[in-house]
Backbone bond lengths (Angstrom), bond angles and torsions (degrees), N, CA, C in turn:
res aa  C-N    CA-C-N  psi(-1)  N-CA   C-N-CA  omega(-1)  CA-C   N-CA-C  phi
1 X - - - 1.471 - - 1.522 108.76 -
2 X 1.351 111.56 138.04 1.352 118.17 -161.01 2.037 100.04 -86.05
3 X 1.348 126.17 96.83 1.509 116.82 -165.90 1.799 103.86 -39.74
4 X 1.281 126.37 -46.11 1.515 129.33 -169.15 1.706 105.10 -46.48
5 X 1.416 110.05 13.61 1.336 102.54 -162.84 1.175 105.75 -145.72
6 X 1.495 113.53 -0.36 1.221 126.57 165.06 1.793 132.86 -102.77
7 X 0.887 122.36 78.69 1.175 132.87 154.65 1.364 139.16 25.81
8 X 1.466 91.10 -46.02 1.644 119.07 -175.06 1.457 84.49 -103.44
9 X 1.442 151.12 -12.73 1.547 130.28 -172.96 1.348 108.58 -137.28
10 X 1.668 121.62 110.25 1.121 118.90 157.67 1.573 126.32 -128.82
11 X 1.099 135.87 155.17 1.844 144.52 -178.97 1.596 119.64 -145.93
12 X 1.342 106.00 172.65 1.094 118.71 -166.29 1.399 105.57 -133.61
13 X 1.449 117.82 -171.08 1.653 115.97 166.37 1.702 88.56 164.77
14 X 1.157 101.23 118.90 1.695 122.07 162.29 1.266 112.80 -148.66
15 X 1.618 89.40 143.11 1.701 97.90 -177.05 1.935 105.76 -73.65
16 X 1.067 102.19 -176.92 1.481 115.76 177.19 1.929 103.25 -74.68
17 X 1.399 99.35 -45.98 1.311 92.05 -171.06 2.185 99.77 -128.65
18 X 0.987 103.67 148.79 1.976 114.91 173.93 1.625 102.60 -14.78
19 X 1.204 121.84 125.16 1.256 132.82 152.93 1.686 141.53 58.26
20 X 1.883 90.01 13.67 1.380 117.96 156.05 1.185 99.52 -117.48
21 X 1.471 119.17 168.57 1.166 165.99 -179.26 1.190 142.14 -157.86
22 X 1.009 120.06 86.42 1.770 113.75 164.94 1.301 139.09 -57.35
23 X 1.209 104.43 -46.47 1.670 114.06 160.94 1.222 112.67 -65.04
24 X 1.292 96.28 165.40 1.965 113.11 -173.89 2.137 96.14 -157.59
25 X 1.091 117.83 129.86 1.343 142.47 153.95 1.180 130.57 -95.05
26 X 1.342 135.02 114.86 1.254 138.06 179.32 1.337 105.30 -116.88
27 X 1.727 121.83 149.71 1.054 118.33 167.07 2.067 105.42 -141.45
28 X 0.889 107.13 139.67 1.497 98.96 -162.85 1.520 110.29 -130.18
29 X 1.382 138.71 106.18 1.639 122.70 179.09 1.322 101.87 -115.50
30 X 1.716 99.97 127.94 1.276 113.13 171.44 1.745 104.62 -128.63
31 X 1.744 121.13 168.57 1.239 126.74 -175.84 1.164 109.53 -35.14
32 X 1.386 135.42 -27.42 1.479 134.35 -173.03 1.190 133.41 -120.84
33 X 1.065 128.40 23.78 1.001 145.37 -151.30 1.503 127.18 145.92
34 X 1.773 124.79 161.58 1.331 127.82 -165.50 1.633 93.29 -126.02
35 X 1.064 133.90 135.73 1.828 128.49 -162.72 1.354 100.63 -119.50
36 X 2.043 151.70 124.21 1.039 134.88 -161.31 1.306 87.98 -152.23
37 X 1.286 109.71 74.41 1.651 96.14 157.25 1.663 125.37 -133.40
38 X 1.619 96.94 166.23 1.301 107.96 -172.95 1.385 127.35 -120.85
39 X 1.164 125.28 145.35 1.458 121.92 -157.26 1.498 100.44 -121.58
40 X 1.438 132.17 165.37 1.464 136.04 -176.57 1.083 88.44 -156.82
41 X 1.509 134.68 118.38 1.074 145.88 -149.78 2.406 80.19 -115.58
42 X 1.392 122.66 128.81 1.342 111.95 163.13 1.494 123.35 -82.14
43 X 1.185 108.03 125.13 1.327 111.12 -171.24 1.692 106.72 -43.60
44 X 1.125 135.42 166.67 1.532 157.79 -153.85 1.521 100.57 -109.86
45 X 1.239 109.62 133.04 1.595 126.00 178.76 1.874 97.97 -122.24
46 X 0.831 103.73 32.30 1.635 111.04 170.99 1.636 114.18 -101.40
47 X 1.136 117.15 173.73 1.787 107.31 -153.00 1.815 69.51 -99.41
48 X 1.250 148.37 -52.54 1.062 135.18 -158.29 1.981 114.43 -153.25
49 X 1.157 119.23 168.67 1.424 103.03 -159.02 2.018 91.56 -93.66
50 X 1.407 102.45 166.69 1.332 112.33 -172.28 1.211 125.46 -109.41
51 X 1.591 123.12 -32.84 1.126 140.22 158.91 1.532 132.94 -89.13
52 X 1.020 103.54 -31.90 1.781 121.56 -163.29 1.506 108.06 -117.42
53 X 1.171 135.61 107.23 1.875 112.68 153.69 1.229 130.16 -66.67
54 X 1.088 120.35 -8.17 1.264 128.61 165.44 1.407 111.48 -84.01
55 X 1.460 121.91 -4.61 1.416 112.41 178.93 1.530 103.25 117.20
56 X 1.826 110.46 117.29 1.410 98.66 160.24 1.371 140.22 -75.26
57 X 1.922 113.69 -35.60 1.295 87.57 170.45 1.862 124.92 -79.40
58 X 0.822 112.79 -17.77 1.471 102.91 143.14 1.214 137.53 -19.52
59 X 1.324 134.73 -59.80 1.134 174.00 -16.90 1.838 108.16 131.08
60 X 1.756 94.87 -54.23 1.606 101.74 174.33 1.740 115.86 -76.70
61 X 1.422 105.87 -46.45 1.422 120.33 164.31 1.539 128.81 -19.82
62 X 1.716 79.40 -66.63 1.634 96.04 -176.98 1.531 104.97 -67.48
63 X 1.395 126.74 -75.14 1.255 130.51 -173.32 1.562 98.71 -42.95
64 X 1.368 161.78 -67.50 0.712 154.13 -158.38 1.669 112.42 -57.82
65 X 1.407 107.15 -52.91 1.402 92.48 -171.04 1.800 106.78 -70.72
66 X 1.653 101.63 -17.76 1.968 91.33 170.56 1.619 106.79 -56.80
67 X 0.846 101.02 -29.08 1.869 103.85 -167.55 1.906 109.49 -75.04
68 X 1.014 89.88 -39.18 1.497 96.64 174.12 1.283 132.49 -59.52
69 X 1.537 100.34 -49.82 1.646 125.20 164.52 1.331 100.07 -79.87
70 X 0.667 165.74 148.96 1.997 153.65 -118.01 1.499 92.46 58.26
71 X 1.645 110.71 -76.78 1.741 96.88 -174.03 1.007 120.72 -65.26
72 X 1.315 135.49 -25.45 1.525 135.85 176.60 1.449 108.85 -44.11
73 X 1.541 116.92 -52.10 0.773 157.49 -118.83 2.053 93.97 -103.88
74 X 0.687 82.98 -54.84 1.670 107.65 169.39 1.917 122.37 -83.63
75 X 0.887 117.35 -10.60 1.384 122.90 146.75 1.500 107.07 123.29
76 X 1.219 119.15 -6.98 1.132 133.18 -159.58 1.636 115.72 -61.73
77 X 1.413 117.52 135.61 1.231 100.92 -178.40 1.987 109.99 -86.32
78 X 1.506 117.18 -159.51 1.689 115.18 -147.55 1.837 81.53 -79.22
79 X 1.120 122.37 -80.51 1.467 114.40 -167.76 1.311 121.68 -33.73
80 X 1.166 121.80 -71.19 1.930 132.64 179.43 1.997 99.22 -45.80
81 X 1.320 110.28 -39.75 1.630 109.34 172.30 1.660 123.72 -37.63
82 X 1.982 89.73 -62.84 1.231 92.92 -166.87 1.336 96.47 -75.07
83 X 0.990 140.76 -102.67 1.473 143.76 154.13 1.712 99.42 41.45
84 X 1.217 141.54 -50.49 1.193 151.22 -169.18 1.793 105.17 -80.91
85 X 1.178 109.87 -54.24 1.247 136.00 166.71 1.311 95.07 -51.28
86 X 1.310 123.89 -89.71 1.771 121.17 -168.46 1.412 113.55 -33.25
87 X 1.660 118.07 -34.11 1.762 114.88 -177.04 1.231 115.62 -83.40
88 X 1.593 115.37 -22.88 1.330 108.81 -177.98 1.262 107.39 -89.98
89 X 1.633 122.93 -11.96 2.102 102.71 175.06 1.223 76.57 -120.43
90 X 1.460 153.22 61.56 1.337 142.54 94.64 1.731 112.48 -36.80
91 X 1.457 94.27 -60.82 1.619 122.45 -142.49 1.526 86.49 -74.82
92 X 1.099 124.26 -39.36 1.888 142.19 -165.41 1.822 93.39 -70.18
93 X 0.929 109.51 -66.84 1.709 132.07 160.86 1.732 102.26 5.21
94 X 1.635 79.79 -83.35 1.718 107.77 -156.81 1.339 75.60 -78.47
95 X 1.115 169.23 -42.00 1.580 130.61 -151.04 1.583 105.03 -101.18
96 X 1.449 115.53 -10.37 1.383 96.58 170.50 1.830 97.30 -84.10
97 X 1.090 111.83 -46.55 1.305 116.94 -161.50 2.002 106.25 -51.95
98 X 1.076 138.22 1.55 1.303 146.25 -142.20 1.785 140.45 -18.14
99 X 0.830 92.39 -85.00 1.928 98.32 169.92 1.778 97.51 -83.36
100 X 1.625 114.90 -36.85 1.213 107.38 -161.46 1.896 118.71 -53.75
101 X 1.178 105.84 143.18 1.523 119.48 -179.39 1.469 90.22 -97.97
102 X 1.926 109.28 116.77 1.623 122.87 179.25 1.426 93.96 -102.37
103 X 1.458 122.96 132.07 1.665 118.59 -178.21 1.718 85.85 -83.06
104 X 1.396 117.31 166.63 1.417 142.65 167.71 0.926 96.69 -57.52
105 X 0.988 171.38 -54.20 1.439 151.61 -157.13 1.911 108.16 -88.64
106 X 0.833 118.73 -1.61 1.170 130.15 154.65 1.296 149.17 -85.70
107 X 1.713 112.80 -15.46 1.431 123.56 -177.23 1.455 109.70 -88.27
108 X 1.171 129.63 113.47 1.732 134.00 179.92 0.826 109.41 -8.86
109 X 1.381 137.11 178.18 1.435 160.81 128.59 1.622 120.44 -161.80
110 X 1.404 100.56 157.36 1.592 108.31 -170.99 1.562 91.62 -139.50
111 X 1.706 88.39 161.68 1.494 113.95 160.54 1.451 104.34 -95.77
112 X 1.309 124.72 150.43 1.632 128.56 -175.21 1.367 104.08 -149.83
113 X 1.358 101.54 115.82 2.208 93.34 168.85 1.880 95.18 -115.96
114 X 1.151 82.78 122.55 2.104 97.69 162.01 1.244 102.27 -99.07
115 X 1.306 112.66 139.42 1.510 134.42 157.68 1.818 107.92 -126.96
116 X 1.278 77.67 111.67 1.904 91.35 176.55 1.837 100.89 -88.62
117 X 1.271 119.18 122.63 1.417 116.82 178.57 1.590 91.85 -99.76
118 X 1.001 134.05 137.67 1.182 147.61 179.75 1.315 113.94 -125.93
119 X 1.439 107.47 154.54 1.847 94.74 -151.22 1.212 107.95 -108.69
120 X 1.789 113.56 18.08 1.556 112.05 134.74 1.565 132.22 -74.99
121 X 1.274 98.34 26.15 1.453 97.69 -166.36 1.333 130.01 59.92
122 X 1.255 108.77 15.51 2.042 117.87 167.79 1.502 93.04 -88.09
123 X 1.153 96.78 159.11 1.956 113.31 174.94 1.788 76.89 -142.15
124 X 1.742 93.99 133.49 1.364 125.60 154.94 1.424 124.95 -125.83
125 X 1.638 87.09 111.76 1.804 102.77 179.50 1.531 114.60 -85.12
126 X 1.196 101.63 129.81 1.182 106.89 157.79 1.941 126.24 -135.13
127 X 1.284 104.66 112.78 1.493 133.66 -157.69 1.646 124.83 -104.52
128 X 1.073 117.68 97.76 1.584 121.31 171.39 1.710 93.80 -116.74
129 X 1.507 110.27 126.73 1.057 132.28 147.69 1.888 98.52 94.58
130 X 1.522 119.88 -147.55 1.195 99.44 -151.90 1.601 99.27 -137.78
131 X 1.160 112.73 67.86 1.626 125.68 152.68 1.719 127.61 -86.32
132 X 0.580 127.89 145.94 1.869 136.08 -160.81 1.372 114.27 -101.19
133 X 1.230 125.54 113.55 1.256 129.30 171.68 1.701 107.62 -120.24
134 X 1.572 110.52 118.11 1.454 131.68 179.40 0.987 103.87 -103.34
135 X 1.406 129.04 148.63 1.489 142.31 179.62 1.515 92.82 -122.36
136 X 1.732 125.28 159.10 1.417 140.84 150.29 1.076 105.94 -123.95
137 X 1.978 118.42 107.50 1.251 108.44 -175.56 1.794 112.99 -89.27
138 X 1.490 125.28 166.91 1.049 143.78 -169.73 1.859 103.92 -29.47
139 X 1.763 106.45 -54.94 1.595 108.14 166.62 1.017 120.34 -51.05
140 X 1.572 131.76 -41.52 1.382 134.42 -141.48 1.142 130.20 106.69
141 X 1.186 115.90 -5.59 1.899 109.21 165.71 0.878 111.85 -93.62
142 X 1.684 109.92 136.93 1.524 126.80 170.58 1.753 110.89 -77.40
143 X 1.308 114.90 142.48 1.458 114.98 164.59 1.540 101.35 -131.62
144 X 1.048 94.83 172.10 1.784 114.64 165.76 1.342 117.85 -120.53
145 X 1.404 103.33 113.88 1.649 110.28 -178.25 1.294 140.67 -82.34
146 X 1.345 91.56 2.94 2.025 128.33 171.10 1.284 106.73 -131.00
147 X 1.585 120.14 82.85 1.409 105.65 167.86 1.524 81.00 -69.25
148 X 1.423 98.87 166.73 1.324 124.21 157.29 1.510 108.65 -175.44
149 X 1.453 125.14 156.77 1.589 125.09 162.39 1.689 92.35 -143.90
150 X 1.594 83.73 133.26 1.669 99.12 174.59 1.906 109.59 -73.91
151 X 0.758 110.29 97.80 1.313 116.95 149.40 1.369 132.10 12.76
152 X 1.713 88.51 -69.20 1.601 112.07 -176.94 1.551 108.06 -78.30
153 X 1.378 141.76 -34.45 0.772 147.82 -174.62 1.902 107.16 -53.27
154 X 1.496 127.29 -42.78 1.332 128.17 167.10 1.334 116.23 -83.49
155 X 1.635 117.66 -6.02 1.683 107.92 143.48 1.260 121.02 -76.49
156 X 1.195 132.45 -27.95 1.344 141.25 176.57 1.141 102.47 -56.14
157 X 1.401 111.76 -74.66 2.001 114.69 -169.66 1.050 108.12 -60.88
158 X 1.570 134.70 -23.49 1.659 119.28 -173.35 1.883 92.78 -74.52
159 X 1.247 109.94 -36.62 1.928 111.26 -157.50 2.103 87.30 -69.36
160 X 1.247 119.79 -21.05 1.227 114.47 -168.97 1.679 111.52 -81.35
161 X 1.811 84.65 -40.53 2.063 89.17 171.28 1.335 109.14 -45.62
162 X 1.356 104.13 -56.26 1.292 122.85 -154.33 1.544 108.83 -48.31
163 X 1.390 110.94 -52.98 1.407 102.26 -174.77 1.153 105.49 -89.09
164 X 1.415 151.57 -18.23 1.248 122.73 178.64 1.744 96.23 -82.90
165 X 1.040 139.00 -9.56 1.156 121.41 123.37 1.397 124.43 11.08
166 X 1.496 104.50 -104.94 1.362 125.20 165.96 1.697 115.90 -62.96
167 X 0.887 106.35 18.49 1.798 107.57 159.18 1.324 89.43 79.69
168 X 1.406 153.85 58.68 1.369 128.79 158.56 1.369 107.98 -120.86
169 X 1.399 144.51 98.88 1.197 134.44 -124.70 1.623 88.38 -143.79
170 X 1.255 109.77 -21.49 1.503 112.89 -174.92 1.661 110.93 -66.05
171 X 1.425 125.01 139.45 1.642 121.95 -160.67 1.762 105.88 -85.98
172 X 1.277 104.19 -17.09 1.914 108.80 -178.09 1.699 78.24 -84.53
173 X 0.983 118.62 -47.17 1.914 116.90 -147.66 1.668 102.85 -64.52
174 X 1.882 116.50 -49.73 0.955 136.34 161.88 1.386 115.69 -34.21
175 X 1.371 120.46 -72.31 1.180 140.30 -161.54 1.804 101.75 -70.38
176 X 1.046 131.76 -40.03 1.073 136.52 -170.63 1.990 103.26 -71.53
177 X 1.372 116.83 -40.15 1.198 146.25 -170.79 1.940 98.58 -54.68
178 X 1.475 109.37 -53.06 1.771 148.01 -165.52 1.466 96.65 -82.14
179 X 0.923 100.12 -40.97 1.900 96.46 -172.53 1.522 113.55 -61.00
180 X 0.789 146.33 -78.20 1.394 119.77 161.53 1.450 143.76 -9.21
181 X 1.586 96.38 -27.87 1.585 116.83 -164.76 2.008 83.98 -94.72
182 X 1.419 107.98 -52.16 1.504 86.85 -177.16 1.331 126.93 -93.43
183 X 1.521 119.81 1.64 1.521 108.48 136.44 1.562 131.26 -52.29
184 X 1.226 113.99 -55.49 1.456 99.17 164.73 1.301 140.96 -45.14
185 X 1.020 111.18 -58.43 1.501 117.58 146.99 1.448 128.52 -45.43
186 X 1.171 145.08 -36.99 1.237 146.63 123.60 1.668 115.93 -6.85
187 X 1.655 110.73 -92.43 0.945 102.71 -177.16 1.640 129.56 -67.42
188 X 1.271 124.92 1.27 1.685 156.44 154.95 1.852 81.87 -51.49
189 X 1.006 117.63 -71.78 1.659 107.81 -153.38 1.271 103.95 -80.78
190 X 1.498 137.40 -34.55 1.504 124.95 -176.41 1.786 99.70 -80.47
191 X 1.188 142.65 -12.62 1.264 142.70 -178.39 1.329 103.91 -97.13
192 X 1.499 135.17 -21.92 1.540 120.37 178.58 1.565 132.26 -50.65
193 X 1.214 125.71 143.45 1.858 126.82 -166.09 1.775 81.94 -70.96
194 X 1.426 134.51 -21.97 1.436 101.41 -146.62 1.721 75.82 -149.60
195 X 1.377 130.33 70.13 1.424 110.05 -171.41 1.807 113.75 -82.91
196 X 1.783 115.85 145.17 1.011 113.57 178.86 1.798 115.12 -94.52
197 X 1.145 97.89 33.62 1.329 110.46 -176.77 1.459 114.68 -117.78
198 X 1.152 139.58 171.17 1.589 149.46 147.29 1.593 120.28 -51.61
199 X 1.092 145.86 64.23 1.570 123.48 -160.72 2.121 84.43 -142.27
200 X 1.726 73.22 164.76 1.971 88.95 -170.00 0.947 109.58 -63.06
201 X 1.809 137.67 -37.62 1.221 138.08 -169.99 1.139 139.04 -147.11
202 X 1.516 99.35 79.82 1.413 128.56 -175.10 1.703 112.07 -49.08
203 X 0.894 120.42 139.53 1.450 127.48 176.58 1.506 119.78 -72.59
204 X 1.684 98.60 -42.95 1.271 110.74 -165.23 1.586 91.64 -148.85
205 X 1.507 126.55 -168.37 1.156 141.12 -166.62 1.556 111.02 -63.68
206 X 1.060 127.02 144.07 1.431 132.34 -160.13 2.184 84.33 -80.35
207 X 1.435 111.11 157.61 1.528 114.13 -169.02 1.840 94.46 -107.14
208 X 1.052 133.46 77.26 1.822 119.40 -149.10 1.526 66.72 -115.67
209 X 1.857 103.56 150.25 0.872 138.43 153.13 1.530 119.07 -74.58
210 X 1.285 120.99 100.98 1.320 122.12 175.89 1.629 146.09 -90.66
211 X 1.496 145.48 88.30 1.446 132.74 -152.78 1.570 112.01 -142.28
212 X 1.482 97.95 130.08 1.317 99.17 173.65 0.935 121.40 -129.98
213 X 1.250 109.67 120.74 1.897 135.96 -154.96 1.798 99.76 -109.03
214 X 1.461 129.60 165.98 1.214 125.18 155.35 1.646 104.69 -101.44
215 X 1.456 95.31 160.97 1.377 110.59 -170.53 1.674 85.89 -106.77
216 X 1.566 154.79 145.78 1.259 118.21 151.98 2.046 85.73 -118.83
217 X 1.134 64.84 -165.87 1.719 78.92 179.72 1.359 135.09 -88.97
218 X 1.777 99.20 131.52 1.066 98.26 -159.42 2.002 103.63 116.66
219 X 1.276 117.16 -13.05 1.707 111.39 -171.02 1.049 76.67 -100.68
220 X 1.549 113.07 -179.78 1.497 152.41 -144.87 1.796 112.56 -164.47
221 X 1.387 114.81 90.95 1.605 101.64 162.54 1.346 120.76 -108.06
222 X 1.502 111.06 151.93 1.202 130.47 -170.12 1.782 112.56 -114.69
223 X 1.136 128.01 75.13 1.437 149.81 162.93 1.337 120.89 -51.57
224 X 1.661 111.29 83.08 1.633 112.04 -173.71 1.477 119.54 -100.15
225 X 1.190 98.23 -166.75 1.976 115.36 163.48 1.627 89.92 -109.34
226 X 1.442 113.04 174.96 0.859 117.10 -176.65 1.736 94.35 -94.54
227 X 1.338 128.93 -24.58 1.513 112.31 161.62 1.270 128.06 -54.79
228 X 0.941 105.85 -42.39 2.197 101.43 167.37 0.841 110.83 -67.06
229 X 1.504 133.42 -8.43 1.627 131.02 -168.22 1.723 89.25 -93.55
230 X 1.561 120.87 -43.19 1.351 94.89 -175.31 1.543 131.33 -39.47
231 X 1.134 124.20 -1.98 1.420 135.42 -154.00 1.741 88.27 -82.41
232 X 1.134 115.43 -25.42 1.910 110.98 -171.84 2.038 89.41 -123.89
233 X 1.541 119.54 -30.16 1.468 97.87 -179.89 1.660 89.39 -155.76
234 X 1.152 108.63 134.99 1.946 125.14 -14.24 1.117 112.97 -86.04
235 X 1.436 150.58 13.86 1.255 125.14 170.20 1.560 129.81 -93.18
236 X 1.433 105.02 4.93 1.768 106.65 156.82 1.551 100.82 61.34
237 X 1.016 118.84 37.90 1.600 116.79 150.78 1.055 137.32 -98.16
238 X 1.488 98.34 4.67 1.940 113.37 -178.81 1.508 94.35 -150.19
239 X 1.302 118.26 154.71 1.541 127.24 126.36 1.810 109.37 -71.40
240 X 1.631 97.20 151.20 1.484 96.56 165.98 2.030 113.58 -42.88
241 X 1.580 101.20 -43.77 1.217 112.73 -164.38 2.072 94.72 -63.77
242 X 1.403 115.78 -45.36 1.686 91.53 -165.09 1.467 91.92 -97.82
243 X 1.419 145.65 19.13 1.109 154.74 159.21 1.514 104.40 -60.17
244 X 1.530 114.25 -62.35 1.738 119.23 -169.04 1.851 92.75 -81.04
245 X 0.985 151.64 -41.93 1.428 159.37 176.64 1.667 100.59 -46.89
246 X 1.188 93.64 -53.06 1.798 93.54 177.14 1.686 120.06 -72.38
247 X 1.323 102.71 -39.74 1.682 126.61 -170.17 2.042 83.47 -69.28
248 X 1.196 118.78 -53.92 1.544 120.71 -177.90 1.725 117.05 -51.80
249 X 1.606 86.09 -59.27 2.116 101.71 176.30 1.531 118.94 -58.46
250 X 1.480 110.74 -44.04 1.266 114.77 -150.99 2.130 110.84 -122.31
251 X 1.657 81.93 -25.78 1.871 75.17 157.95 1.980 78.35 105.86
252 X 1.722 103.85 162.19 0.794 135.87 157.86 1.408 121.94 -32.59
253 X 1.521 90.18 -77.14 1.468 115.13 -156.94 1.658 108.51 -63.72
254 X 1.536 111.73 -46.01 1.786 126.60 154.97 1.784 109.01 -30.46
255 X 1.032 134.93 -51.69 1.475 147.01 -173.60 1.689 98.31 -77.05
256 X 1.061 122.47 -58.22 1.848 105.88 -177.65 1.158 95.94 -78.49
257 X 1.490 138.10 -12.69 1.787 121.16 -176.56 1.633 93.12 -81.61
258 X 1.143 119.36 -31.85 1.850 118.44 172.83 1.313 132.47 -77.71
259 X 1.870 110.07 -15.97 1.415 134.04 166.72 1.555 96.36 -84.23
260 X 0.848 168.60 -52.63 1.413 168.00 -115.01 1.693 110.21 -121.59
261 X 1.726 109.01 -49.88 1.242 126.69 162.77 1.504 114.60 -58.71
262 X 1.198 142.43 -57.52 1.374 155.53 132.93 1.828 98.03 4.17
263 X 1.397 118.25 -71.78 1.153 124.81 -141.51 1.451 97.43 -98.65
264 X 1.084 139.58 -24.50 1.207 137.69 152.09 1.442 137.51 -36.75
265 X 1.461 90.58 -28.60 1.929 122.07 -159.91 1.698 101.26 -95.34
266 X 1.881 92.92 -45.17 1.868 100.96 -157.55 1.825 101.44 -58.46
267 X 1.098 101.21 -176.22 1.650 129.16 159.12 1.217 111.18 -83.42
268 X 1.451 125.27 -176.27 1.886 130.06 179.58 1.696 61.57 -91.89
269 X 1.802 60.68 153.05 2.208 82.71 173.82 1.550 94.18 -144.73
270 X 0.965 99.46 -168.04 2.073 116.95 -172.79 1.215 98.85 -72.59
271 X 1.499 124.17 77.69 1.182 130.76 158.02 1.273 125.27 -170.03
272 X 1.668 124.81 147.73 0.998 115.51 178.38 1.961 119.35 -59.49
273 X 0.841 127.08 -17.22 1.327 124.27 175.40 1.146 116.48 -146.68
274 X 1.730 111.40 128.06 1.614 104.83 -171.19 1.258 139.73 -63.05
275 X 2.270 94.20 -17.46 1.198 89.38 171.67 1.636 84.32 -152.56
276 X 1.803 105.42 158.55 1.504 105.88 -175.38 1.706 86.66 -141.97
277 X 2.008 92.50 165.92 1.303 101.98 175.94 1.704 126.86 -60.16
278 X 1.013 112.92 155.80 1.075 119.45 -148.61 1.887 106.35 -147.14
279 X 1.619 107.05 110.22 1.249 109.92 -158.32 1.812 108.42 -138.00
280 X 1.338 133.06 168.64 1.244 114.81 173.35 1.553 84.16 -174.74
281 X 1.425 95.26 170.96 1.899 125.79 166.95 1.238 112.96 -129.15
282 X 1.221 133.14 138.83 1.501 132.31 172.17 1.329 108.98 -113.71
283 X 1.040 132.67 121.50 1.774 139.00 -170.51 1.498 109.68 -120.34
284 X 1.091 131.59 111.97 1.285 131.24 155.74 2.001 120.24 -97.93
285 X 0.999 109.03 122.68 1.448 143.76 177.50 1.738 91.65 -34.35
286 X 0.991 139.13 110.55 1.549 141.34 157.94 1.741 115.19 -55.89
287 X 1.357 105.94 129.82 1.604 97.85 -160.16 1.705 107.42 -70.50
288 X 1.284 123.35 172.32 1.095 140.22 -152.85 2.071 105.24 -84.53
C-alpha cells in the first residue's frame, strides 16, 4: 500500500537549505507490519566530500535506507536488516570512494529510529542516536518512547558559551574554533567497539536502544529528526503535548512552514547551526 494514500500516515523531510538534504524517511507496509523510520544523516566535518558531489552523507542516507527497504522487503527482521544494509553501502562506499584514503572523521553517520507497527498493535523501536518519537495516547497524554539526551549536545553549548564568552560570535569564526572538537568526536563514533550511532563500520554490535510499547487504538505517533523537534527544544514554541495537537489539527507540513518561519526571523543562538534539516512521520493507531 502506497502510505500517500493512506490517511492514517503522513511526513515530511526538508533540508535546512534548497536542494540538499540530509535526512531521509522511509515508510514501508507489508502483511505484517507498518515500517516508519527516519534517518538524520550528521552533517560532515571533512574539508570536502569524497564520494558524492552532491554530498556524502546525503549520499549515505539515501543508499542506505534503499538497502534497508530491500530488507524490509525480504522478510528480515530490525537487527539482521540493518546489519545487511550496513554491508551492502559499506561495500558501495569503498568502490565509489577508490584508491582515496577517507580519514575517520570523514565517513558518514546518522541517527535512525525504526518503529515497526505490527498489526498486533506492538510498535518496535529500534534507536541509535537522537531522533524523537512521541506517542498521543487514547486519553491524551503525550509520552516519549526514547527518552534519550545526547551527551554531546551540552559539550557543544558549553564550547559555544565559552567563546562568545570571549567575544567570538562570528559563525565561520565559531565554527572554525569547534572543528577540531567535532572531528574528534566524529572519529570517537565511527571507531567505537559498540557504536550508538548509524556508521559503515561497526567494530562490534551496533548499541540500539530497544522498546516495545503497545500502540492501541485510537494513539497517534510522531517520529522526528531532532530539527523538527527544535520547534519545543530549544526554541519553546510547543510543548511535546501542543506540538502533537498541532502536528494532528494542522498537518505536518503547517509545523515546518512555522519551524522555518521562526528561523528565518531568530538571531545565531546556542548552536552549531542556525538551522538544520528537519523531517518527521505522523502515525495514527488503526481503530480496534
Amino acid at each position: 500500500m502506497n502510505e500517500l494514500n493512506n490517511p492514517r500516515i503522513e511526513r515530511v523531510s526538508q533540508g535546512a537549505s534548497p536542494g540538499h538534504n540530509e535526512d531521509h524517511v522511509i515508510v514501508v507496509e507489508t502483511p505484517a507490519a507498518t515500517d516508519l523510520i527516519v534517518l538524520d544523516g550528521a552533517t560532515s566535518v571533512a574539508d570536502h566530500d569524497y564520494i558524492d558531489p552532491a554530498g556524502d552523507v546525503a549520499w549515505f542516507v539515501a543508499r542506505f535506507g534503499a538497502a534497508l527497504e530491500q530488507a524490509i522487503h525480504d522478510g528480515l527482521d530490525q537487527e539482521p536488516a540493518v546489519l545487511r544494509a550496513i554491508g551492502a553501502v559499506r561495500d558501495e562506499y569503498l568502490g565509489h570512494a577508490g584508491g582515496a584514503e577517507v580519514p575517520p572523521y570523514a565517513w558518514p553517520i546518522a541517527a535512525m529510529t525504526w518503529v515497526r507497527a505490527a498489526r498486533d498493535q506492538a510498535l518496535h523501536l529500534y534507536c541509535l542516536g537522537d531522533c524523537i518519537t512521541l506517542m498521543t495516547r487514547p486519553d491524551g497524554t503525550v509520552v516519549d518512547l526514547d527518552p534519550y539526551v545526547n551527551p554531546q549536545e551540552a559539550v557543544l553549548r558549553a564550547e559555544i558559551a565559552r567563546l562568545s564568552a570571549a567575544g567570538i560570535d562570528d559563525p565561520a569564526a565559531r565554527y572554525a574554533r569547534l572543528l577540531p572538537l567535532l572531528r574528534a568526536r566524529r572519529e570517537e563514533q565511527n571507531g567505537s567497539a559498540n557504536p550508538a550511532i548509524l556508521c559503515l563500520r561497526p567494530a562490534g554490535a551496533l548499541a540500539a536502544r530497544r522498546h516495545v510499547v503497545p500502540a492501541p487504538g485510537g494513539s497517534m505517533l510522531l517520529v522526528m529528526t531532532d530539527g523538527f523537534y527544535r520547534l519545543v527544544d530549544p526554541y519553546g514554541l510547543h510543548t511535546p503535548i501542543s506540538l502533537m495537537t498541532a502536528c494532528e489539527q494542522r498537518g505536518l507540513a503547517a509545523a515546518l512552514h512555522a519551524l522555518r518561519g521562526y528561523e528565518a526571523e531568530m538571531a545565531v543562538g546556542n548552536s552549531v547551526k542556525r538551522a538544520d534539516d528537519a523531517s518527521a512521520i505522523l502515525w495514527r493507531a488503526p481503530p480496534v
